[in-house]
C-alpha positions as CSV (number, residue, x, y, z in Angstrom):
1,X,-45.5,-58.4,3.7
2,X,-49.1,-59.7,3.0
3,X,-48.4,-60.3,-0.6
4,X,-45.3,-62.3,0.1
5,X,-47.7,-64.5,2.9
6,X,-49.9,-65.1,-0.1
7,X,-47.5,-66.2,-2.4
8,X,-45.4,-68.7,-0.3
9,X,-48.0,-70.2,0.7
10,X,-49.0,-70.4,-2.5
11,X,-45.8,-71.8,-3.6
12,X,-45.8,-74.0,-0.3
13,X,-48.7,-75.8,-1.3
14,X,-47.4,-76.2,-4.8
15,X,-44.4,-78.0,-3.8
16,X,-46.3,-80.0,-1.9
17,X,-48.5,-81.6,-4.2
18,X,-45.1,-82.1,-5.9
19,X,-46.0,-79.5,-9.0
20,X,-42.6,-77.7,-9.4
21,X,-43.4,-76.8,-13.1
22,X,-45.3,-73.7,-12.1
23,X,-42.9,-72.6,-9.6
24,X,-40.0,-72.6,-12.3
25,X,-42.2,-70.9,-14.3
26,X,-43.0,-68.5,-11.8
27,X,-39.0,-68.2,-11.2
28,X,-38.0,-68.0,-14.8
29,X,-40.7,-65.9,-16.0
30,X,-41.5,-63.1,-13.4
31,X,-38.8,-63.7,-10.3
32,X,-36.6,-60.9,-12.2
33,X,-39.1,-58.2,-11.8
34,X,-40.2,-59.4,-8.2
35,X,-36.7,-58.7,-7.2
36,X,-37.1,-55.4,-9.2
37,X,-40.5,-54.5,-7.4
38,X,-39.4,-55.5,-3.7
39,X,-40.5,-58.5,-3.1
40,X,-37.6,-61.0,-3.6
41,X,-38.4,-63.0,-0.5
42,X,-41.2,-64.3,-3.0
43,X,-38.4,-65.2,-5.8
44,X,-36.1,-66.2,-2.5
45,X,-39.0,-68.9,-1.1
46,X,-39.3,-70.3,-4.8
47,X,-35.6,-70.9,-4.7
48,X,-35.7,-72.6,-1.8
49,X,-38.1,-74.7,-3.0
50,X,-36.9,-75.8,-6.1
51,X,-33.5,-76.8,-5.0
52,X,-34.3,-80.4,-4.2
53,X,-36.7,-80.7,-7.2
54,X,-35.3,-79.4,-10.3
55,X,-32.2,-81.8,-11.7
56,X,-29.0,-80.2,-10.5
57,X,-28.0,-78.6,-14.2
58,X,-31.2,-77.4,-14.6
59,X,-31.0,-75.3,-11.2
60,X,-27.3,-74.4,-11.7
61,X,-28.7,-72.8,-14.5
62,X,-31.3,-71.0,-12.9
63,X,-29.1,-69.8,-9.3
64,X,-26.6,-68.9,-11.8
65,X,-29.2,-66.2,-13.6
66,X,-30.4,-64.7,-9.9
67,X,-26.4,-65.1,-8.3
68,X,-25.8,-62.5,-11.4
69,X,-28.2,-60.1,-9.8
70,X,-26.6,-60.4,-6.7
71,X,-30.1,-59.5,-4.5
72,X,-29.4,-61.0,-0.8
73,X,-33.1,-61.5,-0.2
74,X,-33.4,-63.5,-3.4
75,X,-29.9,-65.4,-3.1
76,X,-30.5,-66.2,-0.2
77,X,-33.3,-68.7,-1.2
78,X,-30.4,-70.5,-3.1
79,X,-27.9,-70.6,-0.2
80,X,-30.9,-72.5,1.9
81,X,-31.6,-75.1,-0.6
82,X,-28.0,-75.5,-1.4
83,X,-26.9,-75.9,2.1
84,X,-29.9,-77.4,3.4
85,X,-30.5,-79.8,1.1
86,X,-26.7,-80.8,0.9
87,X,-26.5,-80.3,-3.1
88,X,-22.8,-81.2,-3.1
89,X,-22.8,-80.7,-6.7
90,X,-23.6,-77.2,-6.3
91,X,-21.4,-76.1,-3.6
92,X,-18.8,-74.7,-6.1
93,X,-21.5,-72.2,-7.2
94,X,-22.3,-71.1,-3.8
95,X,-19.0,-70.8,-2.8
96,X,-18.4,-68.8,-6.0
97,X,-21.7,-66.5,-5.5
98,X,-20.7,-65.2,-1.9
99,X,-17.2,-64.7,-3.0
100,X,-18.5,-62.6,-5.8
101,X,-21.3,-60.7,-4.2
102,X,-21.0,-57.0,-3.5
103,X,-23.3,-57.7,-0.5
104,X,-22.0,-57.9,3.1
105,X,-25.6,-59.0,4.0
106,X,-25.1,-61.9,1.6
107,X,-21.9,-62.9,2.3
108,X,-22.8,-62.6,5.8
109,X,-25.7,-65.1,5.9
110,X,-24.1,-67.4,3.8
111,X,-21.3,-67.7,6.5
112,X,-23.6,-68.0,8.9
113,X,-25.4,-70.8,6.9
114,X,-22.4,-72.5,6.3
115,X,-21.4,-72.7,9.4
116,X,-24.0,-74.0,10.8
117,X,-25.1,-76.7,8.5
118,X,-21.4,-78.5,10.1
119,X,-21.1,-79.9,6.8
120,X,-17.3,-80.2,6.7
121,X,-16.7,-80.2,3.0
122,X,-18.4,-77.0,3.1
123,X,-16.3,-74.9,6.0
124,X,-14.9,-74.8,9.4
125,X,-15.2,-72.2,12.2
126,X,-12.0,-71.4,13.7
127,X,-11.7,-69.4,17.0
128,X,-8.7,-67.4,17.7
129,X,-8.0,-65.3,20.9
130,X,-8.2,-61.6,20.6
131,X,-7.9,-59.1,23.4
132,X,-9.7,-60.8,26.6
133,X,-11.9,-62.9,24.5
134,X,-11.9,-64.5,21.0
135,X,-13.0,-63.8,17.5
136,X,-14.2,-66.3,14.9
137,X,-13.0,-66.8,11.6
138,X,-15.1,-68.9,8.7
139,X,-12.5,-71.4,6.8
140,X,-13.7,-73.4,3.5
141,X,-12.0,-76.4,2.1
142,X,-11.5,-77.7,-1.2
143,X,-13.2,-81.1,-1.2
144,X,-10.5,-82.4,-4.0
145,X,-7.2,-80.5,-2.5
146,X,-8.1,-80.4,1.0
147,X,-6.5,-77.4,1.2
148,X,-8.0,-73.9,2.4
149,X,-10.1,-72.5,-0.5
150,X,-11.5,-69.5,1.2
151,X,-11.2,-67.6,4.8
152,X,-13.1,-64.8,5.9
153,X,-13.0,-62.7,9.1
154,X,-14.2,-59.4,10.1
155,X,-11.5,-57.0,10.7
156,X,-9.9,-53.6,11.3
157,X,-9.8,-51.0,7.9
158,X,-8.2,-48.3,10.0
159,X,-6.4,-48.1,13.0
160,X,-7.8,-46.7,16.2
161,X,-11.0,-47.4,19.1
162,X,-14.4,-47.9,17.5
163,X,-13.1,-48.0,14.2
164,X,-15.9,-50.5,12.7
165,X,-14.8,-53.6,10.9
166,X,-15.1,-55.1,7.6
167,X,-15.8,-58.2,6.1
168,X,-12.0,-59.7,4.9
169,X,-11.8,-62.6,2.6
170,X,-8.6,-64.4,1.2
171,X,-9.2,-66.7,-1.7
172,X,-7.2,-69.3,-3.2
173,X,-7.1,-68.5,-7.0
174,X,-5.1,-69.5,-10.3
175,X,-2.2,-68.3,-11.0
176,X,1.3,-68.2,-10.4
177,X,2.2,-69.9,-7.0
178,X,5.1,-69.1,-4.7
179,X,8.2,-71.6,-4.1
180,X,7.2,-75.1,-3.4
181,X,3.4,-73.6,-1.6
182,X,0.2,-74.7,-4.2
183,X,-1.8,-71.6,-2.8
184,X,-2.9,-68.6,-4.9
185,X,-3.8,-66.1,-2.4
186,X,-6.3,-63.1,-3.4
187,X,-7.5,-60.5,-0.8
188,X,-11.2,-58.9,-0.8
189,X,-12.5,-56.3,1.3
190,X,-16.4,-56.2,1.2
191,X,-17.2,-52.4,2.5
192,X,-20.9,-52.6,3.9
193,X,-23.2,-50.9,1.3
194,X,-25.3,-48.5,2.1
195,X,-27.7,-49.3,0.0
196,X,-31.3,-50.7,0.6
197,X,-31.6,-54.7,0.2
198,X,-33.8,-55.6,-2.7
């Protein structure tokens, strides 16, 4: 953890004095083997950064070549400058990076992101009653259709008490529709890895 102190501040102080060069640099050149040696909070805190700075292609470009990595600590420096910097052009690659990541810790704190940035082009939390209390469900839109795009909730694999649950997701998708609805429905379970985060 000392390194990565070092290094945002580093990068802190850099996007201060407005010099985002050397950050891209940093991000283009080394972030890939950052991730690979641990510390992606480093290639994550450069992510952050750069979203309001770079021109909106250029860091498409770039979230796109880290989203294909698919490390959570290092995405997640993309879901914060997308959401927090309201970069509507880019919410239809963040929408499309946590529906394709095989991370639940991912997906996870990008619903929790999105959900609280109340940005209503970007979701909706919808409560439902379950047992004595309620559960929660996360609901994106489609900013054009303003239909559902996405909804995910955690639910029940298996039947039976303290079964754990798993993230759902049903996605709108192309292809063939049914009778006279304009939804494609697709259905993705997310089974929590086991793996270690990188």
């Amino acid at each position: 953890m000392q390194d990565f102190a070092g290094f945002s501040t580093a990068l802190a102080v850099l996007a201060h004095c407005g010099q985002s060069l050397p950050i891209y640099q940093f991000a283009l050149l080394l972030g890939e083997s950052f991730i690979k040696e641990g510390k992606g909070e480093v290639v994550s805190k450069a992510l952050e950064l750069l979203g309001g700075e770079l021109p909106p292609a250029l860091y498409r470009s770039l979230a796109e070549s880290f989203a294909a990595l698919d490390s959570p600590v290092a995405c997640s420096g993309i879901v914060n400058a997308i959401v927090e910097g309201r970069m509507t052009d880019l919410y239809s690659l963040l929408e499309d990076m946590l529906a394709r990541t095989r991370s639940a810790d991912l997906h996870r704190y990008g619903a929790i992101m999105l959900a609280a940035s109340r940005e209503p082009d970007l979701t909706a939390l919808l409560y439902v009653p379950y047992e004595a209390g309620e559960e929660n469900f996360v609901v994106r839109f489609n900013p054009q259709t303003n239909l559902i795009d996405l909804m995910e909730a955690m639910r029940y694999r298996d039947v039976g008490e303290g079964k754990p649950k798993i993230l759902w997701i049903t996605r709108n998708e192309p292809g063939p529709t049914l009778p006279e609805l304009p939804l494609h429905l697709l259905v993705r379970v997310l089974v929590p890895s086991t793996a270690p985060l990188r």
